[in-house]
C-alpha positions in Angstrom: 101.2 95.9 28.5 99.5 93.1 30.2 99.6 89.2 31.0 98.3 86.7 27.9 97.7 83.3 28.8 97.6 81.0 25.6 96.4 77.5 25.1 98.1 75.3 22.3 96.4 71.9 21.0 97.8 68.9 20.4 97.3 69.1 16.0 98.8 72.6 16.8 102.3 70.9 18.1 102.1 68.2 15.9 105.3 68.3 14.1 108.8 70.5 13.5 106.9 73.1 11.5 103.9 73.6 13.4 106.0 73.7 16.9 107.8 76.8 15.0 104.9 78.3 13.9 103.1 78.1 17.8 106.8 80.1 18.7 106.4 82.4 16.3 102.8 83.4 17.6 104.2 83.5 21.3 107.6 85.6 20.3 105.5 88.2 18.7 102.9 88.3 21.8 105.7 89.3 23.9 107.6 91.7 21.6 104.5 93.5 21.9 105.5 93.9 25.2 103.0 91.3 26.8 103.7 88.9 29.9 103.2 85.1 28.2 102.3 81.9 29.9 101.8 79.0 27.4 99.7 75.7 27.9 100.8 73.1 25.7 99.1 69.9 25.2 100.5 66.7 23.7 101.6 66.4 20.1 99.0 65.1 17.8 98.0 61.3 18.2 100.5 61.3 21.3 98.3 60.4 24.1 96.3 58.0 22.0 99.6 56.5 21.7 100.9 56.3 24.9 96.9 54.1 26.2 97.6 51.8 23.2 101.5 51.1 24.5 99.6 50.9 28.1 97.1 48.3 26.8 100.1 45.8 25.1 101.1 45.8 28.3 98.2 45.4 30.9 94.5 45.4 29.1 93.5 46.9 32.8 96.4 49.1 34.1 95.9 51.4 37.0 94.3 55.0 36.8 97.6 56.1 38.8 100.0 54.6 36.1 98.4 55.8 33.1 98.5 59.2 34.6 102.1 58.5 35.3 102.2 57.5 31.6 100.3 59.9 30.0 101.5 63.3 31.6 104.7 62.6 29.7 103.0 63.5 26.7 102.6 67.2 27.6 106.6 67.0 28.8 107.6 66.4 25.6 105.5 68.9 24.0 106.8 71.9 26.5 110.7 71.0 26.1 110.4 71.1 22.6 108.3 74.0 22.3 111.1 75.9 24.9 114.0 74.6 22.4 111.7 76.4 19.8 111.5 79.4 21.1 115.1 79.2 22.3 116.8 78.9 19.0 114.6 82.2 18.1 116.8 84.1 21.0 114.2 84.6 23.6 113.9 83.8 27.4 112.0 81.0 28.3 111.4 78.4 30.8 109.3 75.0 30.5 107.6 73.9 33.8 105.6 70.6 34.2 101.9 71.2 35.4 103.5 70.1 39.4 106.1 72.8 39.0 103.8 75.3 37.7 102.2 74.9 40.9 98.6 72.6 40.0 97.6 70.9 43.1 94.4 68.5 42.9 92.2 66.0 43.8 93.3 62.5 43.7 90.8 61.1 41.5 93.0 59.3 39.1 92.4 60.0 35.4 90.0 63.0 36.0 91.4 65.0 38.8 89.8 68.1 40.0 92.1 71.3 40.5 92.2 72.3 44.3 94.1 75.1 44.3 97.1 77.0 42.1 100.4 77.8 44.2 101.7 80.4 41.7 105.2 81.2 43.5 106.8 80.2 40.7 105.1 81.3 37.5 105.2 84.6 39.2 109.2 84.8 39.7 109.9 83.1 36.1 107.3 86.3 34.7 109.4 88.7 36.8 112.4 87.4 35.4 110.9 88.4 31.9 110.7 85.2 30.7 108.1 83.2 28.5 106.9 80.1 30.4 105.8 76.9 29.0 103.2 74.6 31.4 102.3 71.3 30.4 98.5 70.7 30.5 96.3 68.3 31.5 98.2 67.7 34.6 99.3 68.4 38.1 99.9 67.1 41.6 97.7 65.5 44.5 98.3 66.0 48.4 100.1 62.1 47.8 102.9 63.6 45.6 101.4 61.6 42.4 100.9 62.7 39.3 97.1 63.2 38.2 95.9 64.4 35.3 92.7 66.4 34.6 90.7 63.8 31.7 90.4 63.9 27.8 90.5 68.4 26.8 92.2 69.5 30.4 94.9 71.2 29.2 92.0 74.4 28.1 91.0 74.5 31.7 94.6 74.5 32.7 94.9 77.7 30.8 91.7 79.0 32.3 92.9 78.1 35.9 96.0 79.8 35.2 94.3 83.2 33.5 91.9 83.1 36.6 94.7 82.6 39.2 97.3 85.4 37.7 94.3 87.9 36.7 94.9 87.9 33.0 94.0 90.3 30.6 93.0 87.5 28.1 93.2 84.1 28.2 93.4 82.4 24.0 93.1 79.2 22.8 94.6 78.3 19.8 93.1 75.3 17.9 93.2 74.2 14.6 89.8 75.7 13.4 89.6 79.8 13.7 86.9 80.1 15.9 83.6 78.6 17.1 80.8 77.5 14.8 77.1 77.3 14.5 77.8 73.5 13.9 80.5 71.8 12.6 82.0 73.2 9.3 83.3 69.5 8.0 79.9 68.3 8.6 78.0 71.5 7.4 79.4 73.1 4.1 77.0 76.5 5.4 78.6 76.5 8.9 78.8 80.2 10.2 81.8 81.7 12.7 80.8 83.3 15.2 81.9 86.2 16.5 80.8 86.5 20.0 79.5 83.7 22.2 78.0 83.8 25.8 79.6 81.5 28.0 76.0 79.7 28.8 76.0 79.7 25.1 79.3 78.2 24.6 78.7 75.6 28.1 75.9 74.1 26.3 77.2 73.6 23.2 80.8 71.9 24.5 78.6 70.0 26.8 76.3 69.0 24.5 79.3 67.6 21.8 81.2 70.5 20.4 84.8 70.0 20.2 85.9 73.1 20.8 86.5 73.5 24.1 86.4 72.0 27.3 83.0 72.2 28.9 85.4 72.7 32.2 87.2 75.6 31.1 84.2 77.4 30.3 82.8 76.7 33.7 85.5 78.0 35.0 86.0 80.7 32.6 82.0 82.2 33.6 83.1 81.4 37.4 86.2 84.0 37.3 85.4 86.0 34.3 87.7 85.5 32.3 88.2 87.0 29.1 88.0 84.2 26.4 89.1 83.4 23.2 89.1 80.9 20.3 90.9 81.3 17.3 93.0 79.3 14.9 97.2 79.0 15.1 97.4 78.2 11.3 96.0 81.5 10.4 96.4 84.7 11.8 93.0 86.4 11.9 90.2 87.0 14.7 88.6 84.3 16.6 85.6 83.7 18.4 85.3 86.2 21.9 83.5 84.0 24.7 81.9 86.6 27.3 79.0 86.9 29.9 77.0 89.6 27.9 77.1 89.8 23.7 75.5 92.3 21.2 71.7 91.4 20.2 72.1 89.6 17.0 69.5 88.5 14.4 70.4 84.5 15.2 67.8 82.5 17.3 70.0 79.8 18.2 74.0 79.6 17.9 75.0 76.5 17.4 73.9 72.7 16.6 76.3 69.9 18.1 75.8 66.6 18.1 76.9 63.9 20.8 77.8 60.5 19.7 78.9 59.3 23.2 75.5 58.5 24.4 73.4 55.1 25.1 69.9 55.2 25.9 68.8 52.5 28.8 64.9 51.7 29.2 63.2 49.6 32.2 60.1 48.9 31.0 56.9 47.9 33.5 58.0 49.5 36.8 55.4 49.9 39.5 53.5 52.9 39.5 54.1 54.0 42.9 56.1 57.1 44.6 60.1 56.7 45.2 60.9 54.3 41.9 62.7 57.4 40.0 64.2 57.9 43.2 65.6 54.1 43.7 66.8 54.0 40.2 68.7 57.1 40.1 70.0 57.3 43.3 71.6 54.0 42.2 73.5 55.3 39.3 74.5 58.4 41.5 76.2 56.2 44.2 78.6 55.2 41.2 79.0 59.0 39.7 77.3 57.8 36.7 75.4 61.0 35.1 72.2 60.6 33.7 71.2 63.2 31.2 68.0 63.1 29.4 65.0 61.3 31.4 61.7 60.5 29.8 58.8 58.7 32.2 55.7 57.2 30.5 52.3 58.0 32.1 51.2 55.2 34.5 48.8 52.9 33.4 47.5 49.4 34.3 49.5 50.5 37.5 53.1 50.4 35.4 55.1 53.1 33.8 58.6 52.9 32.0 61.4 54.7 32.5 63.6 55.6 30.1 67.3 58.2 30.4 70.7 58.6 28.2 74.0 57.7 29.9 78.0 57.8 28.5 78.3 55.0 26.2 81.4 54.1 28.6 78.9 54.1 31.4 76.1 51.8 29.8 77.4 48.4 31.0 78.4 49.3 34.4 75.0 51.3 34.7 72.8 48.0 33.5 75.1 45.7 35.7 73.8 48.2 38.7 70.1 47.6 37.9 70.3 44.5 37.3 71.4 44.3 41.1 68.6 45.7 42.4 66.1 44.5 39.9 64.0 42.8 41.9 63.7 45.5 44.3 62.8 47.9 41.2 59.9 45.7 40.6 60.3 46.1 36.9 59.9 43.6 34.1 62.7 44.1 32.1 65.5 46.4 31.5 66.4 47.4 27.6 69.8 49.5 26.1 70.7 50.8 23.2 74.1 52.6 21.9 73.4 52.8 18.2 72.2 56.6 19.1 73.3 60.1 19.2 72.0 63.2 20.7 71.4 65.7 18.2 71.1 69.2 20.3 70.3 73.2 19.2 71.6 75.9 22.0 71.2 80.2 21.7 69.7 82.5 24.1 67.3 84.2 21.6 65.3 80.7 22.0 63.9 81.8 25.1 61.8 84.8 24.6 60.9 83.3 20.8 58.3 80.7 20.2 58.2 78.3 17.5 61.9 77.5 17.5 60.9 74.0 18.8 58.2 73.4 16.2 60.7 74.5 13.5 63.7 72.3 14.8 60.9 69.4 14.8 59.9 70.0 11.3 63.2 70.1 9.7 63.8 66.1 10.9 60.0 65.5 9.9 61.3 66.7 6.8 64.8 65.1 6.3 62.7 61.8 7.9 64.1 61.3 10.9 62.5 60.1 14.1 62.8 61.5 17.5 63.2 58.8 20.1 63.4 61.0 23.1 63.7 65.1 23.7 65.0 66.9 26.8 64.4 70.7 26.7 65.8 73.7 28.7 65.9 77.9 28.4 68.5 77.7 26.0 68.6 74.2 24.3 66.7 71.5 23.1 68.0 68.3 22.5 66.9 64.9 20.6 67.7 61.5 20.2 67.8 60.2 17.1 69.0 56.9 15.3 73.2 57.0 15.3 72.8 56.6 11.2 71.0 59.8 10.7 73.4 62.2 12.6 75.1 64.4 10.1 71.5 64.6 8.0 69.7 65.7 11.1 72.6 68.3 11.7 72.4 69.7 8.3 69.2 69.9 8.1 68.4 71.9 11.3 71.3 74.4 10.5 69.7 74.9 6.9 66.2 75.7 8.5 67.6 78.2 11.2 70.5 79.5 8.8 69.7 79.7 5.3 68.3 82.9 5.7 71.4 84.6 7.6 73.6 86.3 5.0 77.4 84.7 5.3 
């Protein structure tokens, strides 16, 4: 038998019942004679929570103390789960993300894993038992706790898989697999049964909650064997893997983004190094900059026009603002009332057309395209923030109504 790694979300823990029911899916992984490691993130609403008790008390705590805060969460989540499985008469041991051996960076709030000292998941397996690691969380060469950002518990579980050479690595979520879009947004939503990871990069990238876009880099990185299926139903998931079987579907999925603002700075000089100036700007602060649009020069001007996190927008305009006079520009614009409305599937490349069709099915449901960004296996638009969900809709019906369900 071999080693299974499995991932539990927060909705998956959420109450009494549902811990039982995540302890009944573990016990019968290891009577089949399996090796189990469990990644548990916080209950439900838990975390969300735990920022709103931080903000009664200090509108602008410290990165350092909200991880200190916020890593309970996954704590509670483990012990209980442990008492679960407990009271069902099997071995089991609950280990915080530090104790399970999760050393990182020390950037506070999104922490980067360094390195995985296994010593001790390795003796609590040899001792047979089932081991329960908090997510989203580990340890910094300062002793503090970090944690990994918003979905870090799935590349815990991915770390872990990678680092112990697992046969498979699950994650369990409340949906039973991955999607060509989002299935309460799009009644004729498809499950997949295979996904590259490229594929499946893009698409959590890109505003599919699925999995963490993390995990799946790391996931490509080590090869690890993926999957996504549901932990209220008991029935295949979604297999993510370097290489799938040639299918009849041109694209696989259509996400959309909401956490995006579009920034514009209108009449720069048309002369070499501007792009440059601006952008190496934003990078000095880490902000990322996704799609970029530059107007042809005339009248010796040009715009300049790019996306950014909507959490990033005011700090981003603060920094050109700085240097606007060195930018030469005559104004700088923003706008957050958008949302980045994307397609993503391998067969795109070596089809033409799939552009032309994606641009007629929002000519058709009347949308306008503000700005497009393109790439081997995705194409992405921004629209108006108001016609999201008819925009998705109505590019999944022009790709999918044809596919048999």
């Amino acid at each position: 038998m071999g080693l299974i790694v499995q991932k539990f979300g927060g909705s998956s823990v959420k109450d009494a019942e549902r811990i039982f029911n995540v302890a009944g899916i573990i016990t019968e992984t290891y009577k089949q004679g399996h090796s189990v490691v469990v990644v548990v993130s916080a209950q439900g609403d838990t975390t969300d929570d735990l920022i709103e008790k931080a903000h009664e008390i200090n509108p602008n705590p410290s990165k350092r103390e909200m991880d200190m805060l916020l890593s309970t969460g996954e704590q509670i989540s483990i012990s209980l789960l442990a008492m679960a499985i407990e009271k069902l008469g099997y071995p089991v041991i609950s280990l915080t993300g530090w104790q399970a051996g999760f050393i990182t960076h020390s950037n506070y709030g999104s922490a980067r894993i360094r390195r995985i000292e296994s010593e001790r998941l390795k003796s609590e397996l040899d001792k047979k038992n089932i081991v329960i690691v908090a997510g989203f969380q580990g340890i910094n060469r300062y002793d503090d706790i970090t944690t990994l950002g918003r979905g870090g518990s799935d590349t815990s579980a991915v770390a872990i898989a990678s680092q112990l050479q697992a046969d498979l690595c699950q994650i369990y979520t409340d949906v039973d697999g991955v999607y060509t879009a989002d299935p309460r947004i799009v009644k004729g939503a498809v499950k997949l049964d295979e996904i590259t990871y490229d594929e499946m990069l893009e698409l959590a990238s890109l505003g599919a909650n699925v999995l963490h876009n993390r995990s799946v880099e790391m996931a490509k990185k080590y090869n690890v064997n993926l999957e996504v299926l549901s932990s209220l139903e008991r029935k295949p998931g979604t297999t993510v893997k370097e290489v799938v079987k040639m299918e009849k579907m041109l694209i696989k999925g259509v996400a959309k983004d909401e956490d995006v603002a579009r920034i514009a700075i209108i009449g720069l000089p048309d002369t070499p190094g501007i792009a440059y100036k601006i952008f190496s700007t934003l990078a000095q602060k880490k902000i990322n900059v996704d799609i970029i649009l530059q107007s042809i020069g005339r009248h010796n001007t040009k715009d300049i026009s790019f996306t950014v996190p909507r959490a990033d927008k005011e700090t981003a305009i603060s920094l050109l603002e700085e240097k606007y006079e060195l930018f030469g520009a005559e104004k700088i614009e923003s706008c957050d009332n958008v949302v980045k409305v994307s397609i993503v599937g391998a067969g795109m490349q070596s089809n033409p057309g799939v552009a032309a069709k994606m641009f007629e099915a929002l000519f058709e449901a009347n949308i306008n395209i503000q700005m497009i960004s393109t790439s081997e296996i995705k194409i992405s638009v921004l629209i108006d923030r108001k016609d999201a969900n008819v925009a998705v809709n109505a590019i999944h019906d022009a790709f999918y109504q044809t596919i048999e369900k």
